[in-house]
C-alpha positions in Angstrom: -70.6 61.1 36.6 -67.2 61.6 38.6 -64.5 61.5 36.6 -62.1 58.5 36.6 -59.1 59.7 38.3 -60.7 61.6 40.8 -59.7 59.5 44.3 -56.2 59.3 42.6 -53.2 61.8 44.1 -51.2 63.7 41.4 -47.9 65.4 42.5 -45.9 68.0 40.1 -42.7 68.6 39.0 -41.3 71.5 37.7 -37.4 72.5 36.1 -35.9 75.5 34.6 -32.0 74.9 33.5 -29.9 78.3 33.0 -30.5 77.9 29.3 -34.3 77.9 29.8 -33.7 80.8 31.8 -32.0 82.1 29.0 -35.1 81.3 26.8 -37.6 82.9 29.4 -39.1 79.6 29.9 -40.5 79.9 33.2 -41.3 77.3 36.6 -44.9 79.4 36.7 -45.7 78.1 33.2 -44.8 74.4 34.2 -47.3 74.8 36.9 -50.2 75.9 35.0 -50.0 73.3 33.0 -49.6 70.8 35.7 -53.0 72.5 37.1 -54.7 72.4 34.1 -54.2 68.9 33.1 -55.2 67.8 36.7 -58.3 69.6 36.8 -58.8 68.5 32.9 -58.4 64.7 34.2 -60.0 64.6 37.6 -56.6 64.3 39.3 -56.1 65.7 43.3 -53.0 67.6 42.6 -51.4 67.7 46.5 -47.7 69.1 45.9 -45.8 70.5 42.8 -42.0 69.7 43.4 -39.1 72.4 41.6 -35.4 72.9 41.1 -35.2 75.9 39.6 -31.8 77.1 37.2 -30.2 73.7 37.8 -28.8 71.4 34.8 -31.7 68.0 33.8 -28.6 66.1 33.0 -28.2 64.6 36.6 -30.0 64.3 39.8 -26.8 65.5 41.8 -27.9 68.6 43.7 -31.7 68.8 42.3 -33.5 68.3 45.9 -36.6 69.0 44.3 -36.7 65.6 42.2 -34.7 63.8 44.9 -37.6 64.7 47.3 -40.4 64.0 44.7 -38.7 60.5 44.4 -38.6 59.8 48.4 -42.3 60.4 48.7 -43.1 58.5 45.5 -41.7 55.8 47.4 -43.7 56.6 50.9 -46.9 56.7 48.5 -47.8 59.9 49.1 -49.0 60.1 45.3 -50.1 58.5 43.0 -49.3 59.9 39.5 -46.3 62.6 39.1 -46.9 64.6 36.3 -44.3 66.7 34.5 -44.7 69.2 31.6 -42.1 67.2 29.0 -39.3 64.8 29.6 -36.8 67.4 29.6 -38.1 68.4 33.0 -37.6 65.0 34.5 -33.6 64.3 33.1 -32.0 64.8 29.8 -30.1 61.0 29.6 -31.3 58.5 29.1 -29.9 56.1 31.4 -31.2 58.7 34.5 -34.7 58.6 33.1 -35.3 55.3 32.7 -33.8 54.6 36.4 -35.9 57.5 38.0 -38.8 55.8 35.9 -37.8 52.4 37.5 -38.2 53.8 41.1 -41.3 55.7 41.1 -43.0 52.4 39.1 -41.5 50.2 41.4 -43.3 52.5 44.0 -46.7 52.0 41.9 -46.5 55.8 40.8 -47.9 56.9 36.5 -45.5 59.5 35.2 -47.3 61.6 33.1 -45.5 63.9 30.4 -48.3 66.1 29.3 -46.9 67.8 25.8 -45.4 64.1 24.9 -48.6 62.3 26.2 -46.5 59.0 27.3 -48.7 56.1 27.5 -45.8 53.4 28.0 -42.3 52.6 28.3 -41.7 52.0 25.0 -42.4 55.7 23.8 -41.1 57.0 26.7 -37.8 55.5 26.0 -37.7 56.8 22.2 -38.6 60.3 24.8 -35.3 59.6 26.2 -33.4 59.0 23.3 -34.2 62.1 21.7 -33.9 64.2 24.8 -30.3 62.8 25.4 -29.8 63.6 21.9 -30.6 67.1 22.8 -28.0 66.9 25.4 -25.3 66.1 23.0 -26.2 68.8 20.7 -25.9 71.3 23.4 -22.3 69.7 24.1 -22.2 70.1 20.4 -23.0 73.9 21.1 -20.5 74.1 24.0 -17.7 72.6 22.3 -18.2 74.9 19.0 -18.6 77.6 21.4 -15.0 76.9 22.6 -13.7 76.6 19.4 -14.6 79.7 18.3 -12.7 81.2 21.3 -9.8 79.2 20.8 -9.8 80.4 16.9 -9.8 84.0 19.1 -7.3 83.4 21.5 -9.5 83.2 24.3 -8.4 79.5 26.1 -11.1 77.2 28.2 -11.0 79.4 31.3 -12.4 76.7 33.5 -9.3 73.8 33.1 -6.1 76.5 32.5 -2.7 74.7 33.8 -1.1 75.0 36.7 -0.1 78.4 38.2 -1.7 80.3 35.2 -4.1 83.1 35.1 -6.5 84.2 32.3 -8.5 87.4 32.3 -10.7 87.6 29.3 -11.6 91.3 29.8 -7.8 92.5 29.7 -7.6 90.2 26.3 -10.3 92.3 24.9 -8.7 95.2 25.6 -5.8 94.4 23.6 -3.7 93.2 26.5 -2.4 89.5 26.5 -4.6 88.7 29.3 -2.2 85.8 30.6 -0.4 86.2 34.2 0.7 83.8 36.8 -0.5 82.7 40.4 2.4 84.4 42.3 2.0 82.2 45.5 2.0 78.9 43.6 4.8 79.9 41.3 7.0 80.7 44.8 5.8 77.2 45.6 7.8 75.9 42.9 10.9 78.0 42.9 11.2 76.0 46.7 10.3 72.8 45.5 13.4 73.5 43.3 15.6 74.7 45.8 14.3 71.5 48.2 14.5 69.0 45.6 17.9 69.9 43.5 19.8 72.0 45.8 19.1 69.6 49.0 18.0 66.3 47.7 15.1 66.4 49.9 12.0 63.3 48.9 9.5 64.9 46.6 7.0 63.0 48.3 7.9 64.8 52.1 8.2 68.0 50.0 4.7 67.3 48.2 3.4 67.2 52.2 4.7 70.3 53.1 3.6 72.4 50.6 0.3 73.0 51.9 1.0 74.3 55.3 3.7 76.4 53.4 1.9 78.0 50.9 -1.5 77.2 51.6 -2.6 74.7 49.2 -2.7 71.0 48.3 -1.5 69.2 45.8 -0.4 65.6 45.7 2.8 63.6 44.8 1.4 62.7 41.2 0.3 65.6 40.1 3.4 67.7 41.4 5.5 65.4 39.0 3.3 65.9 36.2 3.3 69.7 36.7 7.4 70.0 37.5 8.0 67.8 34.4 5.6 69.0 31.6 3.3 72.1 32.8 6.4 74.4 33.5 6.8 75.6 29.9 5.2 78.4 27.5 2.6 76.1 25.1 -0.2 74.8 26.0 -2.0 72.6 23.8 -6.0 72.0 23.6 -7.6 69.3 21.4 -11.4 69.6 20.8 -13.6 66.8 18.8 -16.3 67.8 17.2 -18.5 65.8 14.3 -15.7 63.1 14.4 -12.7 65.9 13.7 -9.7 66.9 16.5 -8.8 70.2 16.5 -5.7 71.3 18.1 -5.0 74.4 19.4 -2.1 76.1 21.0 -1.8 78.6 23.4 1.6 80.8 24.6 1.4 81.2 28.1 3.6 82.7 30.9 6.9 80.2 31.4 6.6 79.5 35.7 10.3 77.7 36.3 13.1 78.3 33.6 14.1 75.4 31.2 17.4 75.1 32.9 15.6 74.3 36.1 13.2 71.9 34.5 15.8 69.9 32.8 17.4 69.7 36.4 14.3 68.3 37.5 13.7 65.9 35.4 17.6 64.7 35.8 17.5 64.1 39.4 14.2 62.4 38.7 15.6 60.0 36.7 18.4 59.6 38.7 16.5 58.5 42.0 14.2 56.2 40.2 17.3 54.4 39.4 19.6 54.5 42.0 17.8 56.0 44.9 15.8 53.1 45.4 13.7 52.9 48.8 14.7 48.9 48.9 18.4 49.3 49.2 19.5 50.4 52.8 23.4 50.6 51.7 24.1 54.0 49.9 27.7 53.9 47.7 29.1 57.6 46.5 29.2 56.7 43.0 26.0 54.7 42.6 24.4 56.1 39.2 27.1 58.4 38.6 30.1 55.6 37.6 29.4 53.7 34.6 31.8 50.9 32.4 33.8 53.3 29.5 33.3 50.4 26.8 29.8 49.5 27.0 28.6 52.7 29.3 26.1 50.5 31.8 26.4 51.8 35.6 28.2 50.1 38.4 26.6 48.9 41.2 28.4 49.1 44.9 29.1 45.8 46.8 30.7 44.8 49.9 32.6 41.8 50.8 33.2 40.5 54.2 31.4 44.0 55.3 35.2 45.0 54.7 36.2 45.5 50.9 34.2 47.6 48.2 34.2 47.7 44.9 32.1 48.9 42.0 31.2 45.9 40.0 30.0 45.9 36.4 26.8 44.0 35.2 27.4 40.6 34.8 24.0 39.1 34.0 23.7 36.6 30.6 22.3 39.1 28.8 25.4 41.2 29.1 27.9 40.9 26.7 30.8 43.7 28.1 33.2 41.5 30.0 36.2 44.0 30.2 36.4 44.0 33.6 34.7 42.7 36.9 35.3 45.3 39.7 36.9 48.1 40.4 38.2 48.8 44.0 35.8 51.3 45.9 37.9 53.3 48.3 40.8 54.0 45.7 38.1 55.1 43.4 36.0 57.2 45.2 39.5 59.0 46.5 40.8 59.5 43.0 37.7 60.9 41.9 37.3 63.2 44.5 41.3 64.8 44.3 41.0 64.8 40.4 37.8 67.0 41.1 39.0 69.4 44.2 42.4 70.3 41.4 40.1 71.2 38.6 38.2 73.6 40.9 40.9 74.5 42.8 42.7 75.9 40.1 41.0 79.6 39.2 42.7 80.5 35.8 41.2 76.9 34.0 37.9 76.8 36.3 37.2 79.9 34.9 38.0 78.5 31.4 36.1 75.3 32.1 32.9 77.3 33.1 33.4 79.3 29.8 34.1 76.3 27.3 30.8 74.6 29.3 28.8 77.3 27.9 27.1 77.2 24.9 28.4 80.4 22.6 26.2 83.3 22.0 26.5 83.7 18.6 26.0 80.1 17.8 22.5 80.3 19.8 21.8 83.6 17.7 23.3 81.7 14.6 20.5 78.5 15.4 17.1 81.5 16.1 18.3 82.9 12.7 18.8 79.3 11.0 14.6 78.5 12.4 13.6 82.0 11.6 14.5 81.7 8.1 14.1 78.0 7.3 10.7 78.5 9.2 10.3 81.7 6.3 10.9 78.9 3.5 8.5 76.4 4.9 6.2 78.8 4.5 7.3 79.6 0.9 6.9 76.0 0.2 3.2 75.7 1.6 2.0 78.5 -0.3 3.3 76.8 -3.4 1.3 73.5 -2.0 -1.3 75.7 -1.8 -1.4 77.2 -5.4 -1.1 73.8 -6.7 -4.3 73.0 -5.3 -6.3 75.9 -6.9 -4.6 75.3 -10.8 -6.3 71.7 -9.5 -9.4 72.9 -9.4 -9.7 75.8 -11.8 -8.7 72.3 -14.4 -6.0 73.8 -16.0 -3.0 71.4 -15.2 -1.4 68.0 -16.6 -1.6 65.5 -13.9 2.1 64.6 -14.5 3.3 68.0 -14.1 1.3 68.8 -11.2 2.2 65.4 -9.2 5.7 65.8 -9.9 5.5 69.1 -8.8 3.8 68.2 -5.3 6.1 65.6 -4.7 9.2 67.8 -4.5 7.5 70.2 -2.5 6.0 68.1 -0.2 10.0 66.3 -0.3 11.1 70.1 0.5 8.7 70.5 3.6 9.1 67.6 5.3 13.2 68.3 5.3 12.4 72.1 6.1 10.3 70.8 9.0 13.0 68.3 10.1 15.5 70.7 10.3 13.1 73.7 12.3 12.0 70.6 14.7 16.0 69.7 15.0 17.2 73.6 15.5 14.4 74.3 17.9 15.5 70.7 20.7 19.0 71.6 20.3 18.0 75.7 21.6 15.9 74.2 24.0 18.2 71.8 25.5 20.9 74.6 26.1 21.4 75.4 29.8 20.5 79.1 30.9 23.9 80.5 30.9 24.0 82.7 34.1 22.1 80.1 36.3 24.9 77.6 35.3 27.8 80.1 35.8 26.3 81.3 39.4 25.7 77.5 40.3 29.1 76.5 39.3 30.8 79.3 41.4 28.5 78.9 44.6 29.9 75.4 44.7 33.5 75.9 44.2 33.3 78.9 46.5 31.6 76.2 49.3 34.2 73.2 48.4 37.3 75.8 49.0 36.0 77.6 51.5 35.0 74.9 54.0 38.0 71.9 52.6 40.7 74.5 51.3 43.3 71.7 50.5 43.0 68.2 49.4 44.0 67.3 53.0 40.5 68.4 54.1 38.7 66.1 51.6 38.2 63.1 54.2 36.3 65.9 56.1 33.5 66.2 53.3 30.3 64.7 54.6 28.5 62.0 52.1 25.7 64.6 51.4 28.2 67.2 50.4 30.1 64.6 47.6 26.8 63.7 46.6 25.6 67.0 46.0 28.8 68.2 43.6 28.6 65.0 41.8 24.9 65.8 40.9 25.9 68.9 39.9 28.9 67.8 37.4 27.6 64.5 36.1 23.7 64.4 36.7 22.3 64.2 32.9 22.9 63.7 29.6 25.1 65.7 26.8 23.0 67.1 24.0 24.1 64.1 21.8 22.5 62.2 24.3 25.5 60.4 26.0 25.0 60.0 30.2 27.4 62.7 31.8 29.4 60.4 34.4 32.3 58.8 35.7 33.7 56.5 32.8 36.0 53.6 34.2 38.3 51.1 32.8 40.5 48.4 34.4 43.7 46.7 32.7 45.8 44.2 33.9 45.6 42.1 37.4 47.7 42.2 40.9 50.3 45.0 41.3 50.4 45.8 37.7 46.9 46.9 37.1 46.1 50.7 36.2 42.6 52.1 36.1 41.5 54.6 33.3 39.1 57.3 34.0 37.1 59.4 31.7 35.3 62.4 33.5 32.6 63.4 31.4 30.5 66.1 32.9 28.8 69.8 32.7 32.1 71.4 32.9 34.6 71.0 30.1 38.0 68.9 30.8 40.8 70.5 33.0 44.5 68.9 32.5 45.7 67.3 35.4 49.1 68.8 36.2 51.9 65.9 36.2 53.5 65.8 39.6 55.4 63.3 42.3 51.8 61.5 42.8 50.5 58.3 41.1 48.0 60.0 38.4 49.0 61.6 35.6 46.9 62.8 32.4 47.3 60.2 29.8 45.4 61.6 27.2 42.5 64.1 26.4 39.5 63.0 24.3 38.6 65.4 21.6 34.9 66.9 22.3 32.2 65.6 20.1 31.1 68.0 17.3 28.0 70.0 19.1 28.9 73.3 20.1 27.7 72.5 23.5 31.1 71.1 25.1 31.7 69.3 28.0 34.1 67.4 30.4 36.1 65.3 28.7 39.2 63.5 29.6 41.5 60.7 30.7 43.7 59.7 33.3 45.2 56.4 34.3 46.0 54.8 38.0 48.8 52.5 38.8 
């Protein structure tokens, strides 16, 4: 008697994944198995289909199962037989689809070791083998921890510009060092973007047939605005838990040139806008001294400016309307060329700018040693928690205890968290100081007198009015040009408050129409700035 199966066409397939590699689990073995059951069964094995070392978890690149798929369709068998369900896809969701196609082809899959007799079972196949997937992520992920606990980061995702080599770490060495091409890359994205107020977006372009790589407008932002810095944080999940971790890496532009960054950025989302074809000097840098909102430029009869202040319902400043534009933007720019021009009380201004040296060593030793007390505290937290347990406590004492140390960390942690923003937000002092004397060297060496200003392009105005009054003060007050208006017709006077990077300069009284009216006194950070008064008649 022939066996049953015997006119019927079998077709193998076979899979080995790097981790049965790892398990010496071999395609040979798969195939003996696939013979054996044929010749068991009666089946005319014509082809046995293999990817060898590749992943079950998706079809993508495995051209032995894509290939045993197209010729299930062309019916060139008529049972495909596998050794397990593992071999033929690890989810799920793939299994039951690559079932779909070869049924819907007429084409048995046979799993020997599981014996599947119908969809049912074989789906409970699938949900355990997709359960095998996620223990192996399982695997992975504690794998990762471990190195994390180590030091050792994910090497395949590190940030931008960094480099990890896990062999120098064993040695001893840090192991961290820096793409030197791309971190070039961003010292001229700097220089393109601050210095010369170029688009990010053109400079995004042309960074690829400068340095040889790509990289889009997005992720530039993202990487100029937050992947610049020395931590990196990691967060794993595993059995429902987040674990952070955080790694000290190589700093790749400094924090003075970062906070620049994100200035101007938030300066041209504001008032750079691609909508509004007229350009005003002032625009984002002159704002309303009472209630602090910007002025907006505005012509009338394409022949007189002013600055005008909000005047939308919701507002509720009404101290003045407008300012006029030309005797503004003139004012400004002389009140500015005499502070600079004058080298005794630049060099003062530059000096009082400057945050002081020993108060930035005073603020390290204020962390170092609050951070030494925090620590203090937490082991008393933590020897709280073992008289818990070892039962030899009165609840009252012990909560009354926790309380006020828990009371004590939190301000500790305040105060570290408070320390460490202020040190960060602290401009690098020589970058400043060069900065400031490049562009006073540039403004007297090509305008020399106040004669000369009418000569100053727009560009070059805009350019030392990003550098004085793009930002915010530590306190968080908008450097700028502060404005006031009293009075109407020929007895009105105009107040101005320059607040910027560089501390106030007096105005010296002379035959002209300004003179200094009165100084404000600096706020009560260390870090001082520009701060003064004049009026206009």
């Amino acid at each position: 008697m022939k066996p049953a199966n015997q006119n019927l066409k079998a077709a193998g397939y076979v899979r080995v994944s790097s981790e049965d590699q790892k398990e010496n689990t071999s395609l040979e073995d798969q195939r003996q198995m696939i013979k054996e059951y044929c010749k068991r069964h009666g089946y005319q094995l014509t082809k046995i289909y293999a990817d060898e070392g590749i992943s079950g978890r998706t079809t993508i690149k495995r051209h032995g199962i894509q290939q045993a798929l197209a010729d299930a369709e062309r019916g060139l068998f008529d049972v495909l037989i596998v050794k397990n369900l593992k071999r033929f896809g690890r989810d799920l969701f793939e299994i039951l689809q690559n079932h779909r196609a070869i049924e819907k082809a007429g084409v048995k899959l046979i799993a020997v070791q599981e014996n599947i007799e119908n969809k049912m079972i074989m789906q409970f196949q699938g949900i355990l083998a997709e359960r095998e997937v996620q223990d192996i992520r399982d695997r992975m992920i504690g794998g990762k921890i471990a190195n994390a606990r180590n030091g050792i980061p994910p090497l395949e995702n590190l940030p931008f510009a960094r480099t990890f080599d896990k062999e120098a770490f064993k040695k001893g060495e840090s192991g961290w060092g820096v793409d030197k091409n791309k971190v070039d890359a961003l010292e001229w994205v700097f220089q393109e973007y601050v210095k010369k107020d170029r688009s990010l977006q053109q400079i995004a372009l042309d960074i690829e047939p400068r340095f040889g790589f790509p990289i889009t407008y997005t992720y530039l932002t993202t990487v100029l605005k937050e992947k610049c810095g020395t931590d990196w944080e990691v967060t794993y999940t595993k059995d429902a838990k987040e674990m952070t971790f955080t790694f000290e890496m190589p700093r790749i532009l400094s924090k003075h040139k970062v906070q620049s960054i994100k200035d101007r950025l938030a300066h041209n989302r504001t008032n750079n806008r691609t909508d509004v074809k007229k350009k005003y000097l002032l625009t984002g840098f002159i704002r309303c001294m009472h209630c602090g909102k910007s002025l907006s430029g505005q012509k009338q009869h394409r022949k007189y400016g002013y600055y005008v202040h909000p005047g939308r319902h919701s507002e509720t400043c009404r101290k003045f309307t407008t300012v006029p534009l030309d005797e503004v933007e003139q004012n400004v720019f002389e009140m500015i060329f005499e502070d600079m021009g004058d080298v005794a009380n630049f060099e003062k201004a530059i000096a009082d700018s400057l945050p002081d040296v020993n108060y930035i060593e005073e603020l390290k030793a204020h962390i170092k040693a609050d951070t030494k007390h925090l620590n203090k505290v937490q082991q008393g937290l933590d020897n709280l928690i073992e008289t818990v347990k070892a039962g030899a406590f009165e609840m009252d004492d012990i909560k009354t205890q926790a309380d006020a140390l828990r009371a004590d960390k939190k301000r500790l942690q305040h105060k570290i968290d408070n320390n460490q923003n202020h040190l960060q937000s602290l401009p690098d002092i020589e970058e400043v100081k060069a900065r400031a004397h490049t562009i006073r060297k540039d403004l007297l060496s090509k305008y020399q007198s106040m004669e000369h200003l009418k000569e100053m392009t727009f560009e070059d105005k805009k350019q030392l009015l990003h550098f004085l009054f793009e930002g915010k003060a530590p306190n968080g007050e908008p450097y700028g040009i502060y404005i006031d208006r009293k009075g109407t017709g020929k007895d009105t006077e105009i107040i101005y408050r320059l607040f910027g990077r560089l501390r106030a300069l007096k105005h010296k009284k002379d035959s002209g129409s300004r003179t200094p009216l009165f100084s404000i006194p600096p706020d009560d950070s260390t870090y001082k700035t520009n701060n003064f008064t004049v009026m206009q008649k």
